[in-house]
C-alpha positions as CSV (number, residue, x, y, z in Angstrom):
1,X,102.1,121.8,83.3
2,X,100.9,119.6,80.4
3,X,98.5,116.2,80.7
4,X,100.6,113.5,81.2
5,X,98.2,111.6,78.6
6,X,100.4,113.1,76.3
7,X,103.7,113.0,77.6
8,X,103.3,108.7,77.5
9,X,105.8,107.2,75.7
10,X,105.5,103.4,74.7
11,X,102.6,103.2,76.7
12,X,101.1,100.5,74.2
13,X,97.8,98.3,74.5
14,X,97.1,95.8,76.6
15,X,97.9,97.0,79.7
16,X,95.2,95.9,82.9
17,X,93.3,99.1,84.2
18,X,94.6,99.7,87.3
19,X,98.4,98.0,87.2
20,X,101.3,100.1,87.5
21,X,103.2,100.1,84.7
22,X,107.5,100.6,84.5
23,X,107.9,103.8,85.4
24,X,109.7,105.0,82.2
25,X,106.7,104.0,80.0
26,X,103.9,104.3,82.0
27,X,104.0,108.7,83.5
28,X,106.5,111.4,81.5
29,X,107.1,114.4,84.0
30,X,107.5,117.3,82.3
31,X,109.2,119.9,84.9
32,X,108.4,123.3,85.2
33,X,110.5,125.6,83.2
34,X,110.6,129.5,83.8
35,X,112.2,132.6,81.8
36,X,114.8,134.8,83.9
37,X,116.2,137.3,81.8
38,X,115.7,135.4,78.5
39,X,117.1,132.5,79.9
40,X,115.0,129.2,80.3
41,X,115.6,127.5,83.8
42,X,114.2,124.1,85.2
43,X,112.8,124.3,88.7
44,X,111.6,122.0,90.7
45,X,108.6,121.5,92.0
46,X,108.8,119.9,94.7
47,X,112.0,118.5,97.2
48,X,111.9,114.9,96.6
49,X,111.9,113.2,99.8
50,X,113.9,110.0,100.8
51,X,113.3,106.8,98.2
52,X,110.8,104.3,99.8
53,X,109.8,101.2,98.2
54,X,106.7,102.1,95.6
55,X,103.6,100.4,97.6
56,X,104.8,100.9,101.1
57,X,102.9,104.3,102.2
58,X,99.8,105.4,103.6
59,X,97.8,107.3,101.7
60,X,94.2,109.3,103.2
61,X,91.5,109.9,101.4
62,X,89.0,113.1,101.7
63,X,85.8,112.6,99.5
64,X,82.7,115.5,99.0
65,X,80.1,115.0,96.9
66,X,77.7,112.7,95.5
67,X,77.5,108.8,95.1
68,X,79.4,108.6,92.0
69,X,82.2,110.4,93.5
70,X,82.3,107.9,97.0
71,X,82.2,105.1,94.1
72,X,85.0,106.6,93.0
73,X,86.7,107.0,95.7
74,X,86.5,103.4,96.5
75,X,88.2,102.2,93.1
76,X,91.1,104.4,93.7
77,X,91.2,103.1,97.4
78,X,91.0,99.8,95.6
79,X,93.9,100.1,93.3
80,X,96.2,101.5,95.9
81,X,95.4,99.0,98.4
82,X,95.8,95.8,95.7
83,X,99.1,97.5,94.6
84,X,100.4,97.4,98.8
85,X,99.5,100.7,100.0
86,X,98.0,101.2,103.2
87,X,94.9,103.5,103.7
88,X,93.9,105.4,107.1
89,X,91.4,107.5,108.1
90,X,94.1,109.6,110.0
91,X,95.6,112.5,107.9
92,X,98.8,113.0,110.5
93,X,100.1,109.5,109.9
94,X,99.7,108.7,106.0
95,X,102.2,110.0,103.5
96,X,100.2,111.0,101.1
97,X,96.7,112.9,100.7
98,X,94.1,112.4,98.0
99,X,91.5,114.8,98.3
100,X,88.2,114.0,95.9
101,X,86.4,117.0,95.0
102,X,83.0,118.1,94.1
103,X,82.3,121.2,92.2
104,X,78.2,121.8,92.7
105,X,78.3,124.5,95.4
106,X,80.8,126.8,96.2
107,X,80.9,125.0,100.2
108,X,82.1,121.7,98.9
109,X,84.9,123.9,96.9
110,X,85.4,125.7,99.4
111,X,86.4,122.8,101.8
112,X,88.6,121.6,99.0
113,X,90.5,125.2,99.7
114,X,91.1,124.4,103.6
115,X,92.5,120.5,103.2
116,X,94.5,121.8,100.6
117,X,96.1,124.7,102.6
118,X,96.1,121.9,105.9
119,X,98.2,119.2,103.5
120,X,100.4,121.8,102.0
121,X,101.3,123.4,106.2
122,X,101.7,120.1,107.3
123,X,104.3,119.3,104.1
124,X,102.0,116.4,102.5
125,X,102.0,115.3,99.0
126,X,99.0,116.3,97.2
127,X,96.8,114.0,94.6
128,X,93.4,115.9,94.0
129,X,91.0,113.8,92.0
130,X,87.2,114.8,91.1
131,X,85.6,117.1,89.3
132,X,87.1,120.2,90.1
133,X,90.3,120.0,88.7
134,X,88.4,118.5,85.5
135,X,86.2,121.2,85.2
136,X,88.5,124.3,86.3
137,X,92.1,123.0,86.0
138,X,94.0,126.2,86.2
139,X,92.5,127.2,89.7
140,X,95.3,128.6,91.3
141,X,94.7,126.5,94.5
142,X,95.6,124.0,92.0
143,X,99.1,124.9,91.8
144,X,101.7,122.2,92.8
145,X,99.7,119.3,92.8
146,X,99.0,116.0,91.4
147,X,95.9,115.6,89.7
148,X,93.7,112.5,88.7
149,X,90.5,113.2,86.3
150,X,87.1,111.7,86.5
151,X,87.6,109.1,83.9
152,X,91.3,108.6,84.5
153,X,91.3,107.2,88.1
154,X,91.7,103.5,86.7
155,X,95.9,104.7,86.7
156,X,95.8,106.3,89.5
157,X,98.3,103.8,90.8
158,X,100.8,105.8,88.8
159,X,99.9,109.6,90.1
160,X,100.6,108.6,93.5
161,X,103.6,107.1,92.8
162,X,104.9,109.9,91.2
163,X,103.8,112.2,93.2
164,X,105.4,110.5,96.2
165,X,108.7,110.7,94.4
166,X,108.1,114.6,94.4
167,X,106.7,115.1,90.8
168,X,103.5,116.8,90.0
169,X,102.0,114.9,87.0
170,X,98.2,115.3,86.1
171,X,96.4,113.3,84.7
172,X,92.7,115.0,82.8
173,X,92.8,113.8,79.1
174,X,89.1,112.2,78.4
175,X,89.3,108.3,77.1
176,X,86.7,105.9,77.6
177,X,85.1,104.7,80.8
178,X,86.9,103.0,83.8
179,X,86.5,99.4,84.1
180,X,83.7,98.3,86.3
181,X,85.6,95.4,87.5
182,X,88.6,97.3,88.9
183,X,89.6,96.0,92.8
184,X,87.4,98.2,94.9
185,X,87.3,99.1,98.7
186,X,83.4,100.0,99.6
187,X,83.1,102.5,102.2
188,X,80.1,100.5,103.5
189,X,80.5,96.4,102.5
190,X,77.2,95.7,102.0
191,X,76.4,98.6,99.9
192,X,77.7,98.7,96.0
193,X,77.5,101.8,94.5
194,X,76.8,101.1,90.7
195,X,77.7,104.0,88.2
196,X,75.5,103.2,85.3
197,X,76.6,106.3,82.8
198,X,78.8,109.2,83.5
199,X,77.7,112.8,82.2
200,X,74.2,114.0,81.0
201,X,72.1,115.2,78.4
202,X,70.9,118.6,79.9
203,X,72.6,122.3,80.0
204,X,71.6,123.6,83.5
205,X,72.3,127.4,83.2
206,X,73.8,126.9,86.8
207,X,75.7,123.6,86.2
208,X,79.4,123.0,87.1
209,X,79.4,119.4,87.0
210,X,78.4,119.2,83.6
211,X,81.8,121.1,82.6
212,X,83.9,118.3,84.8
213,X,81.6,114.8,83.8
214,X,81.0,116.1,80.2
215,X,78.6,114.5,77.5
216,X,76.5,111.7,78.7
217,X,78.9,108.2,78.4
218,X,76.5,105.1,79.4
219,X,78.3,101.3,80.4
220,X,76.8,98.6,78.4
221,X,73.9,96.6,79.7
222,X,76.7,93.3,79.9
223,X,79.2,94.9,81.9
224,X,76.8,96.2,84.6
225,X,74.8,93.0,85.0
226,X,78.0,91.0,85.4
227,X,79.0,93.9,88.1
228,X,75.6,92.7,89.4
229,X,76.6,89.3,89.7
230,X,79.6,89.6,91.4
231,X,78.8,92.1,93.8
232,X,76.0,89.8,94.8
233,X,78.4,87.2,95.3
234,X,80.6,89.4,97.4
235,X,77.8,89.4,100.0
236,X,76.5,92.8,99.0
237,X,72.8,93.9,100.3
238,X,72.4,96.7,98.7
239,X,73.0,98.1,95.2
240,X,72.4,101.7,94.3
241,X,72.5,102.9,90.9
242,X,74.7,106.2,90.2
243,X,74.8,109.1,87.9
244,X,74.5,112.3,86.9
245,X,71.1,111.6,85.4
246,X,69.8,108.2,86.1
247,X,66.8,108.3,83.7
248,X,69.0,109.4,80.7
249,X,70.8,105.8,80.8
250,X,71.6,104.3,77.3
251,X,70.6,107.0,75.0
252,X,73.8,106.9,73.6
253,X,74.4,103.5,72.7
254,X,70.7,102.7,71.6
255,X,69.1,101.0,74.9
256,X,67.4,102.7,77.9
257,X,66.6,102.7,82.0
258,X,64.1,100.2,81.6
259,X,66.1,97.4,79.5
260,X,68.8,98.0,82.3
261,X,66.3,97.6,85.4
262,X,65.0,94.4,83.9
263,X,68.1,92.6,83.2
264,X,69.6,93.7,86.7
265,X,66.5,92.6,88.2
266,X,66.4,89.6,86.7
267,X,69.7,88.6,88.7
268,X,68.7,89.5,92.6
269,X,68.4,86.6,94.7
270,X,64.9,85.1,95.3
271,X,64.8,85.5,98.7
272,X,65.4,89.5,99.3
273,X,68.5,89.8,100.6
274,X,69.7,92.4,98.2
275,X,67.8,95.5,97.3
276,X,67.9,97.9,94.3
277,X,67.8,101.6,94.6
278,X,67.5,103.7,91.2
279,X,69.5,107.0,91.2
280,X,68.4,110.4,91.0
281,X,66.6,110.9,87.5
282,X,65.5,114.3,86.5
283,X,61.5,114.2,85.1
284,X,62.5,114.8,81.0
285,X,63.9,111.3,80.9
286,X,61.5,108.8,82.4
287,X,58.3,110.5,81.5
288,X,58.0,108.0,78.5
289,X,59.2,105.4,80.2
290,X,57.0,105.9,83.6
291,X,54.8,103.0,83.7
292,X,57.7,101.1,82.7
293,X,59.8,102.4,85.7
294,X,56.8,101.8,88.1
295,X,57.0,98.6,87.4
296,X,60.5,97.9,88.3
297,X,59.8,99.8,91.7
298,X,56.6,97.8,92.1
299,X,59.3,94.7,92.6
300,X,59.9,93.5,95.9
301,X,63.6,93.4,95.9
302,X,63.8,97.3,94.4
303,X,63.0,100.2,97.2
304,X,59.7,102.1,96.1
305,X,61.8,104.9,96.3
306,X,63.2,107.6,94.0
307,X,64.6,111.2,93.7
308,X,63.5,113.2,90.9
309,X,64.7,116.9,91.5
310,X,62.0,119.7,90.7
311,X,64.1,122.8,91.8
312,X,61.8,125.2,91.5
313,X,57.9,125.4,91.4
314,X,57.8,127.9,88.9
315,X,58.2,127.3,85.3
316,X,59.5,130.7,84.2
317,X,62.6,129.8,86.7
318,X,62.4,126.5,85.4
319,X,62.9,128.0,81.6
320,X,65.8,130.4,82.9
321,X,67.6,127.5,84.3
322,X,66.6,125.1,80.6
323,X,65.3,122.6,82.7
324,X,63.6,121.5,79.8
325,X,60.8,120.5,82.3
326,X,57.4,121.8,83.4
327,X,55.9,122.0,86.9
328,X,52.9,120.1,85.2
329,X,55.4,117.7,83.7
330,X,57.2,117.0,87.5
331,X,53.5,116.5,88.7
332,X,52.9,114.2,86.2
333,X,56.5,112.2,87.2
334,X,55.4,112.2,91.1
335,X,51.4,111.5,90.6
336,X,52.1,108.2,88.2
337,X,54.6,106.8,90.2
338,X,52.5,107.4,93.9
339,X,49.3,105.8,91.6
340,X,50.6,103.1,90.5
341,X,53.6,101.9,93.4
342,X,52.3,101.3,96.9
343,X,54.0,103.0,99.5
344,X,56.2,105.0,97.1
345,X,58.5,108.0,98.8
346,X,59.5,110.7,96.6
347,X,62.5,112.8,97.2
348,X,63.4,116.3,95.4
349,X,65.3,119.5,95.2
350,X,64.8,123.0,95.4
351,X,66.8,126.0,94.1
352,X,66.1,129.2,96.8
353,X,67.0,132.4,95.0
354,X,68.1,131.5,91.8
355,X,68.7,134.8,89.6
356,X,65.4,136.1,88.5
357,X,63.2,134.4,91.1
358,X,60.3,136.8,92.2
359,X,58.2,137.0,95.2
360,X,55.4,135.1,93.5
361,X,57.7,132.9,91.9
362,X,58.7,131.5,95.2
363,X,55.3,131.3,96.5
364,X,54.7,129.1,93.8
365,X,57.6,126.6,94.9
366,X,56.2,126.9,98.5
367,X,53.1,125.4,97.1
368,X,54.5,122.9,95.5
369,X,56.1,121.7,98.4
370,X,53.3,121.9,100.5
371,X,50.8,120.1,98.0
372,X,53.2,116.8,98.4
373,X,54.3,116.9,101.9
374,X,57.3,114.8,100.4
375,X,59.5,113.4,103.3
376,X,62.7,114.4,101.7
377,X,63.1,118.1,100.4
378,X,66.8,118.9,99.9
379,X,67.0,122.5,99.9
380,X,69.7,124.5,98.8
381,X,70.6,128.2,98.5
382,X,72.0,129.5,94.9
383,X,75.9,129.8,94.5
384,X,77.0,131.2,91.3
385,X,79.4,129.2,89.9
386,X,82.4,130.5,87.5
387,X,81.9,129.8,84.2
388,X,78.5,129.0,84.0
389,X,75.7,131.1,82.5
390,X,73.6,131.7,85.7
391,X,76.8,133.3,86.9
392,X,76.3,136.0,84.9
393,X,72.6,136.7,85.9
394,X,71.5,139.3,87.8
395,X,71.2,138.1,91.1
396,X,68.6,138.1,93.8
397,X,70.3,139.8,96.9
398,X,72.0,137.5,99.2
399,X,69.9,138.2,102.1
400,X,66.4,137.7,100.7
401,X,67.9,134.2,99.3
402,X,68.7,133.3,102.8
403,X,65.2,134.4,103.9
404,X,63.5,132.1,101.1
405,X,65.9,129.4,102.4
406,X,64.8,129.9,106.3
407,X,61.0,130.0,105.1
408,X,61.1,127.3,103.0
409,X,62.9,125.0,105.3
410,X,60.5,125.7,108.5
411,X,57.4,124.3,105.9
412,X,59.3,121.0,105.2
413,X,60.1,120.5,108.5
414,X,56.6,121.4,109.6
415,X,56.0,118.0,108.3
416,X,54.6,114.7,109.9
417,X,55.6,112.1,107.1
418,X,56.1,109.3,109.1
419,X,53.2,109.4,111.6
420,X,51.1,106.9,110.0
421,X,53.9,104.3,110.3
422,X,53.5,103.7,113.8
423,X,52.1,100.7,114.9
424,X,52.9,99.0,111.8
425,X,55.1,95.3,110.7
426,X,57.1,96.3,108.2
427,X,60.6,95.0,106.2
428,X,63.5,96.5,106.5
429,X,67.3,95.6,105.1
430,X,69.7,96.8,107.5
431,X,73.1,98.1,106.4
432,X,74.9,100.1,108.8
433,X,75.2,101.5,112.1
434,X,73.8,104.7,113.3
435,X,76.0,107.9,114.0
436,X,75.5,107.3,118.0
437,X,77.3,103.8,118.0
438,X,74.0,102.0,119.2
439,X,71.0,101.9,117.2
440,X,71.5,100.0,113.4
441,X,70.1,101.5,111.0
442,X,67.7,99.8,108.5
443,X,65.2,101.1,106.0
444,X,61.8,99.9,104.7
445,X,60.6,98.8,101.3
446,X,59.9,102.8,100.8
447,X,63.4,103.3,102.0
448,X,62.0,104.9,105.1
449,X,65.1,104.7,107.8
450,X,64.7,102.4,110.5
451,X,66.9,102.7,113.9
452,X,66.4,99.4,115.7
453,X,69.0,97.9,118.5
454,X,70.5,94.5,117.8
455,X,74.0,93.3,117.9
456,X,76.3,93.7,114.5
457,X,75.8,90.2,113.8
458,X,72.5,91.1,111.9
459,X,74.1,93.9,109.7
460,X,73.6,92.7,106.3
461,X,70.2,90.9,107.1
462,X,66.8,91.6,106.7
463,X,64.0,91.6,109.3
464,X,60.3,91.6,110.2
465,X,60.1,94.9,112.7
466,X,57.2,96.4,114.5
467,X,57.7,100.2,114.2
468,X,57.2,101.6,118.0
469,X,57.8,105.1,117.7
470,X,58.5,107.9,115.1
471,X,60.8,110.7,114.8
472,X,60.5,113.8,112.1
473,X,63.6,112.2,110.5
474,X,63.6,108.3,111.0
475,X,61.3,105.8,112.7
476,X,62.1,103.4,115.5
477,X,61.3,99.5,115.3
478,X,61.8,96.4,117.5
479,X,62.5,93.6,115.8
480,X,60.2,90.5,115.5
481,X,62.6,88.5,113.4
482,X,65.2,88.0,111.5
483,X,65.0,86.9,107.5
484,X,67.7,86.5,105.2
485,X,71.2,86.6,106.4
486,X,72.6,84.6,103.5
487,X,72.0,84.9,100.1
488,X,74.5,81.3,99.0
489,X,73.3,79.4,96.9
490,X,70.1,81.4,96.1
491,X,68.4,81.5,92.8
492,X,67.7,84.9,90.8
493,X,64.6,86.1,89.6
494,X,64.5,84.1,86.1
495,X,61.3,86.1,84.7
496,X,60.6,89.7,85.9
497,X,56.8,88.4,85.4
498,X,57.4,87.1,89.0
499,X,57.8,89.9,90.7
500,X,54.8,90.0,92.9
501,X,54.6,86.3,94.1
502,X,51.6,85.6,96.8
503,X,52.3,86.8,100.4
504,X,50.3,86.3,103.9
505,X,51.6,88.9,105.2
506,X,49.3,91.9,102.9
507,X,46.5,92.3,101.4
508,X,47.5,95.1,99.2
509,X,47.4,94.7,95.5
510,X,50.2,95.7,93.7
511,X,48.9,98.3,91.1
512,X,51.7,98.2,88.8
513,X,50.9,93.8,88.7
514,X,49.8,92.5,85.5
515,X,47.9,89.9,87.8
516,X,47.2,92.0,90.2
517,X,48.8,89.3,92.8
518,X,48.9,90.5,96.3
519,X,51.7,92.3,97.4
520,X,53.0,96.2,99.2
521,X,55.7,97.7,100.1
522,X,55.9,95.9,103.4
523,X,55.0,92.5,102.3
524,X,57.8,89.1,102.2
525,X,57.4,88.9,98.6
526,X,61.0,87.1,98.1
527,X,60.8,84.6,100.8
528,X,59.6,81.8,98.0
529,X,62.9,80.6,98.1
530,X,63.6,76.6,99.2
531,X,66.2,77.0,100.9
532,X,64.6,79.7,103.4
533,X,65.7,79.1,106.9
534,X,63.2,78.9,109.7
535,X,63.7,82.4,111.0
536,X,65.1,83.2,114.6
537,X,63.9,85.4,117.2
538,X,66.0,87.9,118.3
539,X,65.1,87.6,122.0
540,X,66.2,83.8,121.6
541,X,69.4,84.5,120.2
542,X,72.1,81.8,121.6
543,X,74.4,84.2,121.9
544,X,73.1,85.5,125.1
545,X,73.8,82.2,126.7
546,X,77.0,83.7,127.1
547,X,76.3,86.5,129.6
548,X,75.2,83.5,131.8
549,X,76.2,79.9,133.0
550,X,79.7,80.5,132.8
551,X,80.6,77.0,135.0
552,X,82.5,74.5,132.7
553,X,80.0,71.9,132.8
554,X,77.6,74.6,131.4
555,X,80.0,76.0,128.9
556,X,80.5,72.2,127.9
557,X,76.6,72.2,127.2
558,X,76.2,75.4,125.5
559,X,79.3,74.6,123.0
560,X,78.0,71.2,122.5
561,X,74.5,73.0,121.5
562,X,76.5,75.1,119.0
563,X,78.2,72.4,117.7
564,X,74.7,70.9,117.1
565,X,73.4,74.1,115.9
566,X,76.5,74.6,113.2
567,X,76.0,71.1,111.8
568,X,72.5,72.1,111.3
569,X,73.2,74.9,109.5
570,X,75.4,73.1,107.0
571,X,72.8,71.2,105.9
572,X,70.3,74.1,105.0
573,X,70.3,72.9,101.4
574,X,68.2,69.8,102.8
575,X,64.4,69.9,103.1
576,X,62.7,70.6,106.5
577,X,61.8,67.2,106.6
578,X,65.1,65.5,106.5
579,X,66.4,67.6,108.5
580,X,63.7,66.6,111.7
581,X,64.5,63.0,110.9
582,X,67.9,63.4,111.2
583,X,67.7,65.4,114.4
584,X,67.7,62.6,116.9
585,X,71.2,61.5,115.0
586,X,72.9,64.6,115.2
587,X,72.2,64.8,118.9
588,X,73.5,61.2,119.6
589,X,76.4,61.2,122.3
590,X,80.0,60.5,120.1
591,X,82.9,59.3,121.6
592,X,84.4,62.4,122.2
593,X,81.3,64.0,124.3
594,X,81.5,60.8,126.8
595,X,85.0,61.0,127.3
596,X,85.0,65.3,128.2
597,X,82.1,64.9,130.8
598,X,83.4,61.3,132.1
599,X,86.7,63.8,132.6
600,X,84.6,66.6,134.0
601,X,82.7,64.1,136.6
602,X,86.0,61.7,137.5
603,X,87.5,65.2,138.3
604,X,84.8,66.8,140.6
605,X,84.5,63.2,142.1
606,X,88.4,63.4,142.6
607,X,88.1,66.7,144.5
608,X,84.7,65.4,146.4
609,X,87.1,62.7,147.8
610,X,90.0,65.0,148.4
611,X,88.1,67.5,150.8
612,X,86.6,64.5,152.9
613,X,89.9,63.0,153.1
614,X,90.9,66.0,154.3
615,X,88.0,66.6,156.6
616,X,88.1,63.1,158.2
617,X,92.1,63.3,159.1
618,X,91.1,66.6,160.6
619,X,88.6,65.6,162.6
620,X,91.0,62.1,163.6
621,X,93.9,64.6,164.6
622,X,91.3,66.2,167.2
């Protein structure tokens, strides 16, 4: 089966990313053919089922992997649901199944195997998308389906909708970059996940991805800060920067990380309700750049947060993988950034039992690990992946790679990272809801996670919490109050120079400052904006007023509270002080309020009279 790319026909320019386009000029099928005895046959490849209206269907979609692919996930989800089809998260009712791949271990590929074999028993059109199909197309669990590639899925609109009709089409032919503004459905709505470049610059002797992403292809420093913009003013909270290799950003088109983090910094809000969090970044790419970068993460609206895989703590493994790093040189990455950011956390990777890796070699990574005491280790057992060159190493046997794995994962969960946390105020942007349906989950400054109980209603807000108890994994906080839950009509930073603004709530100085102004990684350092709210308890919330009281004349109160309470709130653009003078006024009695209670009071009064009507006549009859 050929691209499709180049089986277009009259395709033309001009055409918005992401439309579907007639079908005769915007996918060319080209069926199957096969040789029987010197004679060419068409077959088909599928039974076409019943027409249905393009648009109509429900598709599912799987996703493994990393970031960039659950951002991609979300455009196609996007597309398809902007063009009319509907999306579920149950596999036995859509029509469809698209299935978005990741090709770093053999697991996630493995998993790919199963749904595939599921869809195809249960009679389900296929679309796989990811990388892969665009790094190993001819897999023969690839047979018989649709396919989308990583820089195609801007059309992938059309795939579906060929595939529904019972074609297989793929679609793998390398352009240029998706549009950044396509229609988008986020997993999470207050989290954007931002790629900033796709590909790298390195050739990891154990790499797969590399093969599907390709050569490192950075979006211009324009087109992400508008992506900025408008995510900001679809009520996003949080913004996390994606890629295969965060620090390698704009080495291709002549700009780098640190241009980018100042010119999206310079457009969060004033008053902290939206966070920054940089991507992974592997150490050859930011070490000339690392006072630069601690400075961005010194800012109060970026997390003091960032993973910079090591994978192994000895540099001869280091050189058979062409890591094209030290361990000195990681060192160097992780002592900077923990010197000059307060409260910076540092997460990492490690390779067990790549080919090659000696006894003393992995003693050597066991120190490493135990030097830092870093509160995120991901650690990861080799899997030889076909067609790279670690494939062909000689392997260390499976069982003392599983060993290495065990050992190394009781040290790093030996581990107390958290235990001077306790006790403490801290800031924390909450975003989601924890996997047991009660706690919401949170994280600091540091990106430390936070579990706290509230209702929804604060998701996408920030708040002041008093951490109570800590776990190996998370902390535990009760929260004080709430900050931001707006950010309308907020100004963005105009000068980066402002980062660290005065706050009463630290003493800390922030090392990366060039005036050394006050400020840490749990200090308000936003909240300069004028049109801050006064901030609510939670143990005041009005909503509770509604588990008691429940008479009318009560609920007549309580709505005429929230009434009050809503006109209030329309006028937070006005200063405090006008908005005391004006209190008496908006609490005046109107015409309407009389006339409900007068109702309220001539009606009990009516059934007052009623009942000693009623008791006088019976006491007359006697």
């Amino acid at each position: 089966m050929e691209d499709i790319e180049d089986l277009l026909v009259g395709t033309g320019a001009g055409v918005p990313p992401g439309f579907r386009l007639p079908v005769p000029a915007a996918v060319g099928v080209n069926p199957k053919q096969r040789k029987k005895n010197g004679v060419t046959k068409l077959t088909v490849v599928q039974d076409s089922p019943a027409p249905k209206i393009p648009g109509t269907q429900t598709i599912y979609i799987k996703t493994f992997g990393c970031s960039h692919n659950q951002s991609d996930s979300e455009y196609m989800a996007g597309q398809l649901s902007a063009f009319g089809y509907a999306l579920s998260d149950n596999p036995d009712e859509a029509d469809l199944w698209m299935i978005n791949t990741c090709t770093v271990k053999s697991p996630s590929q493995s998993a790919m195997d199963t749904i595939i074999s599921k869809g195809r028993s249960a009679k389900k059109p296929l679309v796989v998308a990811g990388c892969v199909p665009q790094g190993s197309r001819n897999l023969k669990e690839l047979e018989g389906v649709s396919i989308v590639g990583v820089q195609q899925i801007d059309r992938v609109v059309e795939v579906v909708e060929e595939t529904l009709k019972g074609h297989e089409v793929r679609l793998l032919t390398r352009k240029t970059l998706p549009a950044l503004d396509l229609p988008k459905v986020r997993k999470n709505k207050f989290v954007e996940i931002l790629p900033i470049n796709v590909g790298c610059l390195g050739a990891c002797t154990y790499c797969k991805t590399k093969h599907a992403r390709g050569h490192l292809g950075s979006y211009t420093v324009d087109s992400l800060v508008g992506r900025v913009k408008n995510v900001i003013a679809d009520g996003v909270r949080e913004i996390w920067l994606s890629s295969e290799d965060t620090g390698a950003y704009g080495r291709d088109i002549g700009v780098n990380l640190p241009i980018l983090l100042n010119a999206i910094v310079a457009e969060l809000p004033l008053n902290g309700s939206t966070m920054l969090r940089i991507g992974m970044t592997n150490p050859p790419y930011i070490l000339e750049h690392l006072k630069e970068i601690a400075d961005v993460l010194c800012h109060p609206c970026v997390y003091s947060f960032l993973h910079v895989p090591v994978q192994s703590g000895s540099d001869s493994i280091l050189s058979a993988m062409n890591r094209e790093y030290t361990v000195g040189e990681f060192r160097k990455v992780v002592d900077t950034l923990m010197e000059l950011v307060p409260g910076m956390q540092i997460a990492t990777d490690i390779i067990c039992g790549f080919p090659g890796e000696t006894d003393e070699d992995f003693a050597q990574t066991v120190d490493l690990i135990k030097d830092y005491k870093l509160a995120q280790v991901h650690i990861s057992q080799f899997y030889p992946r076909p067609g790279t060159p670690a494939a062909r190493m000689k392997k260390v046997p499976s069982n003392v790679v599983k060993q290495r794995s065990r050992e190394l994962t009781a040290v790093f969960e030996s581990f107390t990272p958290y235990a001077g946390v306790e006790g403490k105020v801290e800031r924390i942007w909450i975003t989601d809801i924890a996997s047991d349906g009660i706690h919401l989950v949170g994280h600091t400054k540091g990106y430390i996670q936070v579990l706290v109980i509230g209702p929804e209603s604060m998701m996408g807000s920030s708040a002041m919490v008093k951490i109570t108890s800590v776990g190996r994994w998370s902390v535990f906080g009760e929260v004080i109050e709430i900050l931001c839950q707006n950010n309308e009509d907020v100004p963005s930073h105009r000068s980066f120079d402002e980062r660290c603004s005065p706050c009463a709530l630290s003493e800390e100085a922030c090392a990366c400052s060039k005036e050394q102004e006050p400020c840490s990684a749990t200090s308000d350092c936003c909240n300069q904006s004028p049109t801050r709210e006064v901030t609510t308890l939670l143990k005041n919330d009005p909503n509770q007023d509604n588990h008691s009281s429940r008479n009318l004349i009560g609920w007549f109160l309580r709505n005429r509270k929230n009434q009050s309470s809503k006109k209030m709130d329309l006028t937070s653009s006005e200063s405090k002080e006008k908005q005391i003078q004006d209190l008496g006024r908006r609490s005046a009695w109107s015409p309407v309020d009389i006339a409900l209670l007068s109702g309220i009071l001539l009606s009990l009064f009516t059934i007052v009279a009623l009942f000693l009507n009623l008791g006088s006549r019976s006491l007359s009859s006697k």
